[in-house]
Backbone bond lengths (Angstrom), bond angles and torsions (degrees), N, CA, C in turn:
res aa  C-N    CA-C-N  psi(-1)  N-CA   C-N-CA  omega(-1)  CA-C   N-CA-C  phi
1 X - - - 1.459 - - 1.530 109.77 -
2 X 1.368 114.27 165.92 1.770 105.11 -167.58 1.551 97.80 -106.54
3 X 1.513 101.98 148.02 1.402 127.70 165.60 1.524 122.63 -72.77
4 X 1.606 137.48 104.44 1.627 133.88 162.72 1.653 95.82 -63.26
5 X 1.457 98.10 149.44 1.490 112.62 175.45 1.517 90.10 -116.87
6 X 1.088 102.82 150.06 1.646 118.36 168.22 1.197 115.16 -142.35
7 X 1.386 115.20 112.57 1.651 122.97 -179.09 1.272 128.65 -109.41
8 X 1.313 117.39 109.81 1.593 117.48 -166.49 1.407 108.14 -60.33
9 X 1.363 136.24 38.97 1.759 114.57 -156.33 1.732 135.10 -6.22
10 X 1.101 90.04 -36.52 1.686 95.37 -168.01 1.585 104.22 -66.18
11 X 1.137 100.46 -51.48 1.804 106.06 171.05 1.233 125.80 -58.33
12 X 1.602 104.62 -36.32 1.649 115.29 176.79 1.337 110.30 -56.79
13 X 1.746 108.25 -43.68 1.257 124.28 -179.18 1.715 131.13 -60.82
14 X 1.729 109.91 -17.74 0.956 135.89 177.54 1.755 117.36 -97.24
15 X 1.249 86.68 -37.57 2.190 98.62 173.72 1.400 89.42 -66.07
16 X 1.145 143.48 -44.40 1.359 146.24 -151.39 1.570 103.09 -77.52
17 X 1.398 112.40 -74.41 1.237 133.53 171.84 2.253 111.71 -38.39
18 X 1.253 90.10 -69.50 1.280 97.81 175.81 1.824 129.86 -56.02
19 X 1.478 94.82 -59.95 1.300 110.48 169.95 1.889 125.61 -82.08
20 X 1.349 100.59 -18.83 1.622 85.45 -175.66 1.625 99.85 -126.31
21 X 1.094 141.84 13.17 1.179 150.09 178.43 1.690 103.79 63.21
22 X 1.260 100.96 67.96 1.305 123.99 154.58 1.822 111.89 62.43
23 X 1.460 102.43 35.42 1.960 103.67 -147.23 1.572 85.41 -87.36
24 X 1.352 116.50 143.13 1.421 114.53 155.66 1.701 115.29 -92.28
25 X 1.521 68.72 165.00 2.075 81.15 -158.04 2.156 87.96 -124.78
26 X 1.531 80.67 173.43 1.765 101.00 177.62 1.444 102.26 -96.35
27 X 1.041 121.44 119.59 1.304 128.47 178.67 1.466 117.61 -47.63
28 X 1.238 107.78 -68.32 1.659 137.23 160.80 1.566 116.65 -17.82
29 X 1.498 101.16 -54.99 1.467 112.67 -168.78 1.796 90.13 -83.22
30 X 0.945 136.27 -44.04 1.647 150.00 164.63 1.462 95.26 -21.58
31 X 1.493 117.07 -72.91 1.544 102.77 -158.42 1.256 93.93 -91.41
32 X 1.676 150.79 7.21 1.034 115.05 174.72 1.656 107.42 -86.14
33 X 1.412 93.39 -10.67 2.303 86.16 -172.50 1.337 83.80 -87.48
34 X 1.294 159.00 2.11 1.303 129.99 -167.48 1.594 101.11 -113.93
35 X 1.446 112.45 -2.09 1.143 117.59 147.46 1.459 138.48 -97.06
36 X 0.948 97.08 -20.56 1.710 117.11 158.49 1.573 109.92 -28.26
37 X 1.780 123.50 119.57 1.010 120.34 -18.76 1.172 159.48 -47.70
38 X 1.982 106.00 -21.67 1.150 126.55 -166.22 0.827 119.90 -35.59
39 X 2.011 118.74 -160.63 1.358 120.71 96.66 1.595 131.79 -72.92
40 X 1.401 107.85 171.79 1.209 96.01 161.25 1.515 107.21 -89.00
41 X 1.323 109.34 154.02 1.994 118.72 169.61 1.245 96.83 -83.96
42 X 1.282 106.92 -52.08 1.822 130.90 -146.90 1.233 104.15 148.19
43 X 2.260 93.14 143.50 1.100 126.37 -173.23 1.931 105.82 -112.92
44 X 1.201 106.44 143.07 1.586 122.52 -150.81 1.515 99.31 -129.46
45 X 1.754 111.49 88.00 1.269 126.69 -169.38 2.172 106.64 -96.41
46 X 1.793 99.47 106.16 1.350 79.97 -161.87 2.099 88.05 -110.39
47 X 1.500 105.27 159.15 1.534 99.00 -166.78 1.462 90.25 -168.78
48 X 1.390 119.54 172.55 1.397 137.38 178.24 1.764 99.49 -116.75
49 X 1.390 126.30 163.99 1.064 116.75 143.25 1.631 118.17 -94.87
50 X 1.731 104.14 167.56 1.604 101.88 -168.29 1.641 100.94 -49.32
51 X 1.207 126.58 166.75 1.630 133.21 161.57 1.778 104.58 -65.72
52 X 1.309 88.60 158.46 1.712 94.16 -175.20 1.638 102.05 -140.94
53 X 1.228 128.74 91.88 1.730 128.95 156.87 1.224 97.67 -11.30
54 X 1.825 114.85 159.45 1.022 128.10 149.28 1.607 111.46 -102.78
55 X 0.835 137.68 80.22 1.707 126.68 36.23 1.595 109.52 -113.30
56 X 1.208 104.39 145.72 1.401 105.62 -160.60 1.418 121.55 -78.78
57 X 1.363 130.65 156.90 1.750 123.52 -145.60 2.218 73.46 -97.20
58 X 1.380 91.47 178.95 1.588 101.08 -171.11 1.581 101.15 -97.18
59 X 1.649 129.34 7.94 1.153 147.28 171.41 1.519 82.47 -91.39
60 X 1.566 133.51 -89.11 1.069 101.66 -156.06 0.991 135.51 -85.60
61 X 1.415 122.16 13.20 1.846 122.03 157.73 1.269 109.49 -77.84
62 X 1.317 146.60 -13.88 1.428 150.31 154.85 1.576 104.15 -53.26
63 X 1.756 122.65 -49.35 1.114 108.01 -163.88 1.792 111.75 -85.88
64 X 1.504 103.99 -22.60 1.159 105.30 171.60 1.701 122.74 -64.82
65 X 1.161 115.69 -56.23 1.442 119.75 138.62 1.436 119.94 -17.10
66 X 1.165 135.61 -99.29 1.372 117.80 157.41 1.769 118.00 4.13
67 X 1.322 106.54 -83.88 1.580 113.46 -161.80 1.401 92.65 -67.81
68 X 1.129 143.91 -44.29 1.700 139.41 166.27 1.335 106.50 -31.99
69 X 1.505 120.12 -46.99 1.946 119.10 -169.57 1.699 90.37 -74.91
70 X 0.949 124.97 -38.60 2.174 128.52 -149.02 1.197 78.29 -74.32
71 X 1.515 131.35 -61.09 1.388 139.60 -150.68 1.765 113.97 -51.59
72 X 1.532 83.46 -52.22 2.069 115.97 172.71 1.687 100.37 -44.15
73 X 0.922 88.29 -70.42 1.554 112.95 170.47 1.701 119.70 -1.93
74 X 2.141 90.87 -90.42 1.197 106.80 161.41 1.447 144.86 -30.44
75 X 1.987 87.13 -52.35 1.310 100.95 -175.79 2.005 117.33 -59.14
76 X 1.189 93.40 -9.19 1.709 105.16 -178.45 1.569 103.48 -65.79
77 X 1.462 110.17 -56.57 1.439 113.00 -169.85 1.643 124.60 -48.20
78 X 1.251 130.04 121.09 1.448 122.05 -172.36 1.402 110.98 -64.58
79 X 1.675 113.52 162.64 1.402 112.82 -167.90 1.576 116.51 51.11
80 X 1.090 126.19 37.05 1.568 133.62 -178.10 1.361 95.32 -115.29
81 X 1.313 117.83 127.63 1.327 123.82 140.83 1.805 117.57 -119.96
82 X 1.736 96.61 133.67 1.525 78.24 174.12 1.854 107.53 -124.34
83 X 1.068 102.47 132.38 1.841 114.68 149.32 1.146 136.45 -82.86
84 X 1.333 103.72 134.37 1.315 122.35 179.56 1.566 123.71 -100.13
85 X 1.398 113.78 104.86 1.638 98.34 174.04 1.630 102.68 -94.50
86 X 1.379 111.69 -146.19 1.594 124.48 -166.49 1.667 98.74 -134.44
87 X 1.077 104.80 140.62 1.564 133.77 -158.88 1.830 75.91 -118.23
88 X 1.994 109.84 124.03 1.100 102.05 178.56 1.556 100.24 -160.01
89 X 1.666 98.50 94.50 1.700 118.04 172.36 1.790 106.71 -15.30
90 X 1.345 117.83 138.10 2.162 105.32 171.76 1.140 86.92 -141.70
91 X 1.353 127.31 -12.40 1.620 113.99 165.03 1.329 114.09 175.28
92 X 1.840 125.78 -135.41 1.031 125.44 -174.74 1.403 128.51 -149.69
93 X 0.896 144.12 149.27 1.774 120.83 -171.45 1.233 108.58 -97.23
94 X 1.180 94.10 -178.24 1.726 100.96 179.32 1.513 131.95 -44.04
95 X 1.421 88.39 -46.85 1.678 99.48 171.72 1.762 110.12 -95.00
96 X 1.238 97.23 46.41 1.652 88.57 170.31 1.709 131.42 81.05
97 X 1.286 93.58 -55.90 2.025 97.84 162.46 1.414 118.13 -52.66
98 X 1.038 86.88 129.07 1.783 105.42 -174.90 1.674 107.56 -72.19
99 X 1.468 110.94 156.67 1.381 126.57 -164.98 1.443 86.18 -114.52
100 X 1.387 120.53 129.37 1.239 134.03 150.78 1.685 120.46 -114.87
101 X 0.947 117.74 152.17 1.596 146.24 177.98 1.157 129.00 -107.70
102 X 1.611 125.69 136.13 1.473 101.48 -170.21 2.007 84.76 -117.52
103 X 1.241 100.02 141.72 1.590 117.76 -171.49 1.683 105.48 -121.47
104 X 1.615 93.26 124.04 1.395 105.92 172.71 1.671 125.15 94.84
105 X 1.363 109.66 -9.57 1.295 135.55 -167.36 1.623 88.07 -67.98
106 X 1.429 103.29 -89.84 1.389 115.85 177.56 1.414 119.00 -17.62
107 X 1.192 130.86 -38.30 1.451 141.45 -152.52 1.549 88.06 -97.22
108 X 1.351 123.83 -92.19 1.064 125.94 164.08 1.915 129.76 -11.32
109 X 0.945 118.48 -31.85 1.735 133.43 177.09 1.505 98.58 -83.29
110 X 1.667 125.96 -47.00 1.145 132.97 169.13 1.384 130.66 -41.07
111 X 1.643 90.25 -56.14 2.065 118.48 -169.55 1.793 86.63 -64.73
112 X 1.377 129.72 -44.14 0.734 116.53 -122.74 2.202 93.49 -103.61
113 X 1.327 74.47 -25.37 2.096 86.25 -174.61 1.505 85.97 -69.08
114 X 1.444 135.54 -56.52 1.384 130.86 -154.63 1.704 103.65 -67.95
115 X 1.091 126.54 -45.99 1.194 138.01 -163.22 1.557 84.70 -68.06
116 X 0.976 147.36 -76.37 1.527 150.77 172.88 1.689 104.84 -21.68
117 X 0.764 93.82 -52.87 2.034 113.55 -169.68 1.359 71.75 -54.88
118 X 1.513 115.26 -115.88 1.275 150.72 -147.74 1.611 93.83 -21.52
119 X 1.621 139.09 -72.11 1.178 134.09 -174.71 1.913 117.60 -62.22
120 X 1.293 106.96 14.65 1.290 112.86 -174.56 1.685 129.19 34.88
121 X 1.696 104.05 31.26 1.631 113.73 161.41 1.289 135.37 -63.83
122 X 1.275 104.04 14.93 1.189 115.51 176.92 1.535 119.01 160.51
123 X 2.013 120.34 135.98 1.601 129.59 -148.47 0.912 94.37 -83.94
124 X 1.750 141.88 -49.91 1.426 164.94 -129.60 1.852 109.55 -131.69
125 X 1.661 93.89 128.84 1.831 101.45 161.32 0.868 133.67 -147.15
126 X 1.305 127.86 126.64 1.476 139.63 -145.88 1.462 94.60 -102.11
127 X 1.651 116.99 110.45 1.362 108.29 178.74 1.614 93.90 -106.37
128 X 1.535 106.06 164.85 1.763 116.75 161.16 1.740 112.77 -134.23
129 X 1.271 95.64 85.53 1.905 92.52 -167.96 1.624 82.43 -151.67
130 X 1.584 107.58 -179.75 1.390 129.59 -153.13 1.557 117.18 -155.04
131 X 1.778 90.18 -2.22 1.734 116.60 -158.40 1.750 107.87 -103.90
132 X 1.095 106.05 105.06 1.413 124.55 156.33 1.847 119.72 -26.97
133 X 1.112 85.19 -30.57 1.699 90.10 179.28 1.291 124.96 -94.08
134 X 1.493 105.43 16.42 1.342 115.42 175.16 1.803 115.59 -102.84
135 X 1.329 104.79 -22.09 1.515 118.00 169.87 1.279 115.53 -26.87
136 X 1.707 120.89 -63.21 1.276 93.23 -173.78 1.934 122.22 -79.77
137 X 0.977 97.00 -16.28 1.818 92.56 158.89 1.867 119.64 -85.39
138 X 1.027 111.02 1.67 1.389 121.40 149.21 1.789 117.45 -74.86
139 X 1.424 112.32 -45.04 1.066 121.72 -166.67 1.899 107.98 -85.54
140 X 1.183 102.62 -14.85 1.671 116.99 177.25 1.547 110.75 -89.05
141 X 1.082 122.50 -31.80 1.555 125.82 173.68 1.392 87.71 -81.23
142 X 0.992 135.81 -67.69 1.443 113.74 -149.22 1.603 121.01 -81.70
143 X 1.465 103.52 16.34 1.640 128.15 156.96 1.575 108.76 -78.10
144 X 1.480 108.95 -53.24 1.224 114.67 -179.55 1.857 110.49 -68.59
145 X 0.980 114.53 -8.68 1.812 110.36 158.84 1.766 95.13 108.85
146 X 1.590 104.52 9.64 1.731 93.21 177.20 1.400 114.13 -76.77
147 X 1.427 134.60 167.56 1.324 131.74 -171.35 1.678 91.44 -120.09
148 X 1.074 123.42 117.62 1.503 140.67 -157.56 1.757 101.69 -112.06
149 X 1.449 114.79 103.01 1.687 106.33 164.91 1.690 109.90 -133.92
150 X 1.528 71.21 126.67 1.720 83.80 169.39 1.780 139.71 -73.52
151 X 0.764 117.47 118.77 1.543 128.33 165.59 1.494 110.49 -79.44
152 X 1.372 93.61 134.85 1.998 109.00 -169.95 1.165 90.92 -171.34
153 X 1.566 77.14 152.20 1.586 109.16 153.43 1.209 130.50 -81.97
154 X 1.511 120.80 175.99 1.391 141.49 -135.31 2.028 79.90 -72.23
155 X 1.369 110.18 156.92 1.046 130.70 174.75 1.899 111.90 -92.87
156 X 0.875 134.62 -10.34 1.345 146.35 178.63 1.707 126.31 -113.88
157 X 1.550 103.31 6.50 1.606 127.93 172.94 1.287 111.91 -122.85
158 X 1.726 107.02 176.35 1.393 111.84 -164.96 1.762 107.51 -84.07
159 X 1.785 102.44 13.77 1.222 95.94 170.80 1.837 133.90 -111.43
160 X 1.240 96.86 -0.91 1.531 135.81 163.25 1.512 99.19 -13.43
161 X 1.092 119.46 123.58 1.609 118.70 170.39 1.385 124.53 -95.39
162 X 1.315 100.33 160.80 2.120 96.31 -166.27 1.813 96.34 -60.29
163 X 1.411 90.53 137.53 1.456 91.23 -175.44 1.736 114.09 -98.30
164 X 1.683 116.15 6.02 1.293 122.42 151.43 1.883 116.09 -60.25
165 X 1.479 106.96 -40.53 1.608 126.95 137.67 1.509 115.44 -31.90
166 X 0.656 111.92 -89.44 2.055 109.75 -163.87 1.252 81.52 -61.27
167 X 1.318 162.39 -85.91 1.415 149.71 -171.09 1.198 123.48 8.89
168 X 1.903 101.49 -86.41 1.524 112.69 145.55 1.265 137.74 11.79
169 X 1.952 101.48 -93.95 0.890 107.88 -125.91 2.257 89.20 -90.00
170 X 1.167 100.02 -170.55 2.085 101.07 -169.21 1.470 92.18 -73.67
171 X 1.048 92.91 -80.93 1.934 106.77 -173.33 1.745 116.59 -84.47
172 X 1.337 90.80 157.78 1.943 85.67 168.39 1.140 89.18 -151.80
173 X 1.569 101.93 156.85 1.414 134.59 -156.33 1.468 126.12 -147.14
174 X 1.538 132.37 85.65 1.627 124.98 -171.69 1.001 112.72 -54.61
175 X 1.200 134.04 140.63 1.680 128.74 138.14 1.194 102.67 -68.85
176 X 1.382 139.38 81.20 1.093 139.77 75.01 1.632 134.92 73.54
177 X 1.296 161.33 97.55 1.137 132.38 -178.80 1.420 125.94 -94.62
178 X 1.602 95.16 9.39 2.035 97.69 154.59 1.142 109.46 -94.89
179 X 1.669 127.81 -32.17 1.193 100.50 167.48 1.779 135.29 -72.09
180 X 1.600 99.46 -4.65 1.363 94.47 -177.40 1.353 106.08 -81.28
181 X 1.184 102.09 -19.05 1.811 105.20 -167.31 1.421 101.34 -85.85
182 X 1.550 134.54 6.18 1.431 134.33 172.49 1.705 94.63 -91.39
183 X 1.237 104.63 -53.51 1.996 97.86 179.04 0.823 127.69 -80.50
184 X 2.062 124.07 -0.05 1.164 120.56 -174.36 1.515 118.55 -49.49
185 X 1.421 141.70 165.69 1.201 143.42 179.35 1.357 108.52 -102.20
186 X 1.403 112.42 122.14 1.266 109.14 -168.62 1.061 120.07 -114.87
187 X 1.781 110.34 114.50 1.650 110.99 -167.27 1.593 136.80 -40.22
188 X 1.620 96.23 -9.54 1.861 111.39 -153.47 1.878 93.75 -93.70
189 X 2.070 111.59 -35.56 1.555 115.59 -155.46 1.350 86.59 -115.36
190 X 1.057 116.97 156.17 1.634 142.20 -179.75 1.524 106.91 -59.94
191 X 0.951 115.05 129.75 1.145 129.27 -178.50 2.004 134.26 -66.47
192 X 1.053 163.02 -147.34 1.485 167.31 163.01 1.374 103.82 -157.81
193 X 1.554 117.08 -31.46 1.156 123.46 -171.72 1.818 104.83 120.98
């Protein structure tokens, strides 16, 4: 039966950063090992775009731009779906850099594992998150008879996942730095994204 992947980006973005020294990977090749044995059903790409001032500085319409082309990108890969939540400034720290939030993500990864569950499209789910607030839609698929394993990062970095999370969830799964080095993106061969 086929495996949904569900990828928190922000975390992916942080296992990456934290744990593999920032390496980019092929998306494509990403959800097919994290479905491995499966198939894949479909992979469930959830993300904010960068924040944008009203009116926006020419730094961040460059970066939004940017994530507009990656986004384009994705959307090429088959079995890709991507979501969009809202990236939403709440204040600032001490030293001035602003605190952003990502809104709606969570909810959305939820709506979207149960709705899967419930119509039984699939036995197996490949999550990539680190977030505590996914438990109770962790805990709802695996009512519905799905077999739920998590992908995370290293337990001793700033990318460590809530471990009321790995508790949870059936299986657990590192990212790894052989497996990153199987999806790494390799500047020399054409890319998927």
């Amino acid at each position: 039966m086929p495996t949904a992947v569900f990828i928190d980006a922000g975390y992916l973005d942080k296992v990456l950063y934290f744990d593999h020294a920032n390496v980019r990977i092929d998306y494509r090749l990403l959800t097919h090992e994290l479905a491995t044995p499966d198939s894949l059903f479909r992979a469930y790409y959830y993300h904010c775009m960068p924040y944008q001032a009203n009116p926006p500085s020419e730094q961040e319409r460059q970066r939004y731009a940017s994530m507009r082309r990656f986004v384009g990108a994705l959307q090429k890969i088959p079995r890709f779906e991507i979501r969009l939540g809202h990236l939403a400034r709440v204040g600032v720290q001490q030293d001035g850099r602003p605190i952003f939030v990502q809104k709606r993500v969570d909810c959305m990864v939820g709506v979207d594992m149960a709705l899967l569950a419930g119509k039984r499209a699939i036995t197996n789910l490949a999550l990539v998150t680190g977030d505590s607030d996914l438990i109770p839609a962790v805990e709802a698929v695996k009512r519905e008879g799905i077999i739920v394993t998590l992908w995370h990062g290293r337990e001793n970095t700033s990318s460590r996942p809530s471990r009321d999370l790995v508790l949870e969830c059936d299986e657990r799964r590192l990212l790894d730095a052989e497996l990153v080095e199987r999806i790494r993106r390799d500047r020399d061969k054409p890319s998927n994204v």
